[in-house]
Steps between C-alpha positions, in 0.01 A plus 500: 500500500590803239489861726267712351654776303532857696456726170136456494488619883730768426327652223167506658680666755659767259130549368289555775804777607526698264158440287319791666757760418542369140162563421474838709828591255368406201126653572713793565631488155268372293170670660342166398464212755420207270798611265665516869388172588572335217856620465582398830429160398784490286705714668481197741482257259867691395597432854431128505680421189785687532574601824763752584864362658436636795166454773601840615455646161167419467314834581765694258434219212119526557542863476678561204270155317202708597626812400624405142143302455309787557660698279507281266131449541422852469751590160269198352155678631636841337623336151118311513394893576659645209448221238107510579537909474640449180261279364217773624690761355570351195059402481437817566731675239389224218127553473366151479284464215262213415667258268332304278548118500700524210721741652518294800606148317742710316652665818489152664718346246746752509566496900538100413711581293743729666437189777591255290874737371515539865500150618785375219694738674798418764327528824700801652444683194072453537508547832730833432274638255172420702619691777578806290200466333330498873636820557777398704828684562883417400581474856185288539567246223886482607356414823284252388711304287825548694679665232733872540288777425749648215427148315092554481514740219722242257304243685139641380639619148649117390181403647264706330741435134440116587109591518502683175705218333217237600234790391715524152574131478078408534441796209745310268335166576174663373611697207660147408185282489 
């Protein structure tokens, strides 16, 4: 007869411990029990898939897991802050007029467009220039795409000469037919 492994046991131990002041921690930080509640889960979801060397260690690894999640939780919550105060800003500074439908085909075509340039791009480059198009900072994007933060300028500059190359390259391709 196999013997029943003694990790499940052990974990739902560990959980029923220290659950309570997890979430009392994280309410604490967040001032938002579902975000609390929900971060917990994978704070403990953290725990059972990589657990730390030592049993003893637990509480301290829970601690600094729960810590770094929140925080990360919240610098997401105030980037999702800022980019939707841009975009109010930015409506609010652009009066919005009514287009016409021409206008609006017109318009359409150009965003697919730019899309289109975009998407024959190498995929750190879109993704660079979407982000600083978003609004998002050097320290941001570096973050983002694991890069230094002295590299983003070069970074965003080769990427925004690729853009203009495929912008340039489509122009020829209709002055040609």
């Amino acid at each position: 007869m196999n013997k029943q492994d003694p990790a499940p046991d052990l974990f739902k131990h560990i959980f029923h411990k220290h659950y309570p002041s997890v979430i009392r921690k994280l309410t604490a930080l967040l001032r938002d029990q579902a975000a609390a509640e929900d971060l917990a889960q994978e704070v403990f979801l953290k725990l059972y898939r990589n657990p730390p060397s030592t049993p003893e260690a637990v509480g301290a690894w829970l601690h600094r897991v729960l810590t770094r999640s929140a925080y990360d939780y919240l610098d997401q919550k105030a980037r999702e802050r800022m980019l939707v105060q841009r975009q109010e800003k930015q409506l609010m500074t652009e009066p919005q007029s009514y287009q016409s439908g021409e206008h609006a085909v017109i318009k359409q075509g150009d965003e697919e467009q730019v899309q289109g340039w975009l998407n024959s791009l190498p995929e750190r480059d879109r993704e660079m220039l979407l982000l600083r198009y978003s609004g998002y900072s050097y320290s941001e994007i570096a973050q983002e795409l694991n890069v230094q933060q002295p590299q983003v300028g070069m970074l965003l500059k080769r990427a925004g000469e690729r853009l203009r190359k495929q912008a340039l390259k489509h122009e020829n391709q209709w002055t040609h037919e």
